[in-house]
PyMOL CGO cylinders between C-alpha atoms (Angstrom):
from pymol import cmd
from pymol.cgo import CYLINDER

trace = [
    CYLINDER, -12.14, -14.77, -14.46, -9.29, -14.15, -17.03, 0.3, 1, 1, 1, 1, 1, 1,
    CYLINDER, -9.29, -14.15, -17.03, -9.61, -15.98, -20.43, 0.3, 1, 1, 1, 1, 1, 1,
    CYLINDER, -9.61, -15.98, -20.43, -7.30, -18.53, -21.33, 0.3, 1, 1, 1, 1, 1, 1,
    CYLINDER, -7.30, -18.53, -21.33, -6.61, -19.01, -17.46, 0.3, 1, 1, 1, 1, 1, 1,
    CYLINDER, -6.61, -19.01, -17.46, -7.51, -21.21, -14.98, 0.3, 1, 1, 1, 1, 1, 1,
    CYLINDER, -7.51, -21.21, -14.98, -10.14, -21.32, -12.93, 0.3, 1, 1, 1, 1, 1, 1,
    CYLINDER, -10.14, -21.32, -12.93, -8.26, -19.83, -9.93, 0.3, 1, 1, 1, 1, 1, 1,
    CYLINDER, -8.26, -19.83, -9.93, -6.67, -16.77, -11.32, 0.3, 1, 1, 1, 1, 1, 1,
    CYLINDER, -6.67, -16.77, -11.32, -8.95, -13.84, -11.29, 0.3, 1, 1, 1, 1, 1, 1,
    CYLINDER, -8.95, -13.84, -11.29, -8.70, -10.08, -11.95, 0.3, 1, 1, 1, 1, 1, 1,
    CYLINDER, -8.70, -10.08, -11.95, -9.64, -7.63, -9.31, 0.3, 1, 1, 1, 1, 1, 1,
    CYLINDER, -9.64, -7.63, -9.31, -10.45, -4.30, -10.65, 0.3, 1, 1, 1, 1, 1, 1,
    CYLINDER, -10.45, -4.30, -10.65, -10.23, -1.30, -7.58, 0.3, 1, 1, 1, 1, 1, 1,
    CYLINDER, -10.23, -1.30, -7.58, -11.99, 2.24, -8.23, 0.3, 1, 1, 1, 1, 1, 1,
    CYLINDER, -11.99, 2.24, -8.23, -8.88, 4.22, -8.40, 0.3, 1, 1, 1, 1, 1, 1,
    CYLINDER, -8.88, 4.22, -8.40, -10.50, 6.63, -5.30, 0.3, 1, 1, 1, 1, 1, 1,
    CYLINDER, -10.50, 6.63, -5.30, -10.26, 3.67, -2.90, 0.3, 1, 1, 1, 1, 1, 1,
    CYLINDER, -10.26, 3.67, -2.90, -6.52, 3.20, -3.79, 0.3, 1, 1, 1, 1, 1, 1,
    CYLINDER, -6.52, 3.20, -3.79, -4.98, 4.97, -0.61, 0.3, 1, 1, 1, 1, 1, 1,
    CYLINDER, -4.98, 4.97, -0.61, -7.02, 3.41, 1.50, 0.3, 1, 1, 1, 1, 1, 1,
    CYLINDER, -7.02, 3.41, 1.50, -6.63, -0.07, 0.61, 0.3, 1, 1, 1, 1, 1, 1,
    CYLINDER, -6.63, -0.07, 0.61, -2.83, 0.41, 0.46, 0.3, 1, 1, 1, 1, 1, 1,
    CYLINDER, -2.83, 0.41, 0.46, -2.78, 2.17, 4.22, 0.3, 1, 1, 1, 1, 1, 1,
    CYLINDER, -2.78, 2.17, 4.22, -4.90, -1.38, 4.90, 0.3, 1, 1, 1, 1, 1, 1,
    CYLINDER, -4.90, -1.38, 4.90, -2.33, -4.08, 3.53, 0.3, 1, 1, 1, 1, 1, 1,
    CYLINDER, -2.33, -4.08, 3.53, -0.05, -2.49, 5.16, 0.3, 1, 1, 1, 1, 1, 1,
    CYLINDER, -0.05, -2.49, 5.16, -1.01, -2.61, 8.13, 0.3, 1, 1, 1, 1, 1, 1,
    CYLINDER, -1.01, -2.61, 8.13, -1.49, -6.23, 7.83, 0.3, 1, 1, 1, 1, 1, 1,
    CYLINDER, -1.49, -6.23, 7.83, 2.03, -6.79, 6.89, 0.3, 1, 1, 1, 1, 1, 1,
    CYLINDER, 2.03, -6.79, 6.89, 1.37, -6.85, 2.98, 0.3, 1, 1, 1, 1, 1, 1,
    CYLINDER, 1.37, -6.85, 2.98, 3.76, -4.86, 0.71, 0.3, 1, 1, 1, 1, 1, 1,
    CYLINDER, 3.76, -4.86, 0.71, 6.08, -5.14, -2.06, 0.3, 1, 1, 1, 1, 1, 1,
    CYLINDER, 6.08, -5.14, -2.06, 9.43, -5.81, 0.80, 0.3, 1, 1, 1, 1, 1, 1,
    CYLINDER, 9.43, -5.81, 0.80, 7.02, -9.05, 1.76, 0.3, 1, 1, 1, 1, 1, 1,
    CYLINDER, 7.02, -9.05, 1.76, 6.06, -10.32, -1.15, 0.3, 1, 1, 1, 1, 1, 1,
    CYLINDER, 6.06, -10.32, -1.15, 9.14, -9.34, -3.28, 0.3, 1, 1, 1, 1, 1, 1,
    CYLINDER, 9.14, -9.34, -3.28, 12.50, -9.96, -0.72, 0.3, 1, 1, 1, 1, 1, 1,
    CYLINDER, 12.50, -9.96, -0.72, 15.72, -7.84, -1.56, 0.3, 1, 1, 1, 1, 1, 1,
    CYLINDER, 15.72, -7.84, -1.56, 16.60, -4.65, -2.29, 0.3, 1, 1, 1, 1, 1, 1,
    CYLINDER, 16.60, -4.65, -2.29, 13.72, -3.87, -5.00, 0.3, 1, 1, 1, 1, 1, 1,
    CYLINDER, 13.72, -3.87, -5.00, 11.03, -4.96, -2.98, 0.3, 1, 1, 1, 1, 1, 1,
    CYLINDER, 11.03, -4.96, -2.98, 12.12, -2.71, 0.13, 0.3, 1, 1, 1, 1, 1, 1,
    CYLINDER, 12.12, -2.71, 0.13, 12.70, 0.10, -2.94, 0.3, 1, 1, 1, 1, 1, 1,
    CYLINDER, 12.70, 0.10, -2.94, 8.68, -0.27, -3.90, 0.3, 1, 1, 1, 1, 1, 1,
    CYLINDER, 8.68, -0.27, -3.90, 7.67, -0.20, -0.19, 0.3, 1, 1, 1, 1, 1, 1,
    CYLINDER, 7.67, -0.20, -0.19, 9.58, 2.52, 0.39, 0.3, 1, 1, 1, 1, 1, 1,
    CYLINDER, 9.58, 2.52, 0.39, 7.55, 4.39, -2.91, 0.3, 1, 1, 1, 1, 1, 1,
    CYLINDER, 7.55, 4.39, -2.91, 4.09, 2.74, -1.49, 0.3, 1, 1, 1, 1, 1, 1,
    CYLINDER, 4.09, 2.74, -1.49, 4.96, 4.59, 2.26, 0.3, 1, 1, 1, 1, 1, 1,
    CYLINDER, 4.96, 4.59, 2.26, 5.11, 7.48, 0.89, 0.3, 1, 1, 1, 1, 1, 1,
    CYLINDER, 5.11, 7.48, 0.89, 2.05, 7.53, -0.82, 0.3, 1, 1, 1, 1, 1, 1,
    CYLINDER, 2.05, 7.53, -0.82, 0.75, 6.60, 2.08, 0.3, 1, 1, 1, 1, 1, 1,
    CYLINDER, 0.75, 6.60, 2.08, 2.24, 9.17, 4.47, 0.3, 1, 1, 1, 1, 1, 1,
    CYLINDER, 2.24, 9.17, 4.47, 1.48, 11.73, 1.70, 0.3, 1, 1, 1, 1, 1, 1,
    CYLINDER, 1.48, 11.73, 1.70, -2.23, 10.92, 2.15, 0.3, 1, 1, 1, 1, 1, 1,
    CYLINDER, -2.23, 10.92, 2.15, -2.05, 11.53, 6.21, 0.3, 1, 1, 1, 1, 1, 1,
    CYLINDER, -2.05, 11.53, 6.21, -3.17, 14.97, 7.43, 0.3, 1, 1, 1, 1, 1, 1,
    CYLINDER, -3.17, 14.97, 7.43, -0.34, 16.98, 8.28, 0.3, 1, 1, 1, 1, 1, 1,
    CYLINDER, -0.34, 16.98, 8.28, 0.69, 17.83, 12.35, 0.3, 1, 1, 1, 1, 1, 1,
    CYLINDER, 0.69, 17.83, 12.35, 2.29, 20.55, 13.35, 0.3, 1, 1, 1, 1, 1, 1,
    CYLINDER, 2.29, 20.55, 13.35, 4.37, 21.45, 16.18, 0.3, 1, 1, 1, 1, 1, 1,
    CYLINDER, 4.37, 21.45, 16.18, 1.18, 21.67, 18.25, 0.3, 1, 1, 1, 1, 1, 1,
    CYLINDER, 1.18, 21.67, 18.25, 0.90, 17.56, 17.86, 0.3, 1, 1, 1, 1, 1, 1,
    CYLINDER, 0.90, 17.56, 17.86, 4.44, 17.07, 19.39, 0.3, 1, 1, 1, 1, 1, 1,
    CYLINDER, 4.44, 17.07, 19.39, 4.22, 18.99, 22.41, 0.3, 1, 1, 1, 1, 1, 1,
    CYLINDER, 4.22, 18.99, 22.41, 0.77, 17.00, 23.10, 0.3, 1, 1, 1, 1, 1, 1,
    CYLINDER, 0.77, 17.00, 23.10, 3.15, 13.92, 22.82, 0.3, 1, 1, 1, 1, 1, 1,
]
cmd.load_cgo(trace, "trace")
């Protein structure tokens, strides 16, 4: 709980090591800042999260597109 607030607003606190993972996660699900926040700063801080997210991925080389 927060003090001074409601009952129903809380504070979540993540480990900062988790922070990649739980980002690839809500993501997945559909959760990012062009969902929650509409317009053109919203898709601008998805865009930022993505690459975070790709940044994290291992990288493939040409090997991985002739498998494809």
């Amino acid at each position: 709980m927060l003090p001074g607030h409601p009952d129903y607003v809380f504070q979540i606190v993540i480990d900062p090591s988790c922070r990649g993972e739980i980002l690839r996660k809500l993501h997945r699900i559909g959760i990012n800042a062009a969902s929650l926040f509409p317009g053109l700063e919203g898709f601008a801080l998805s865009l930022r999260t993505k690459s975070l997210i790709l940044s994290d991925l291992p990288k493939q080389g040409v090997e991985m597109l002739e498998r494809v």
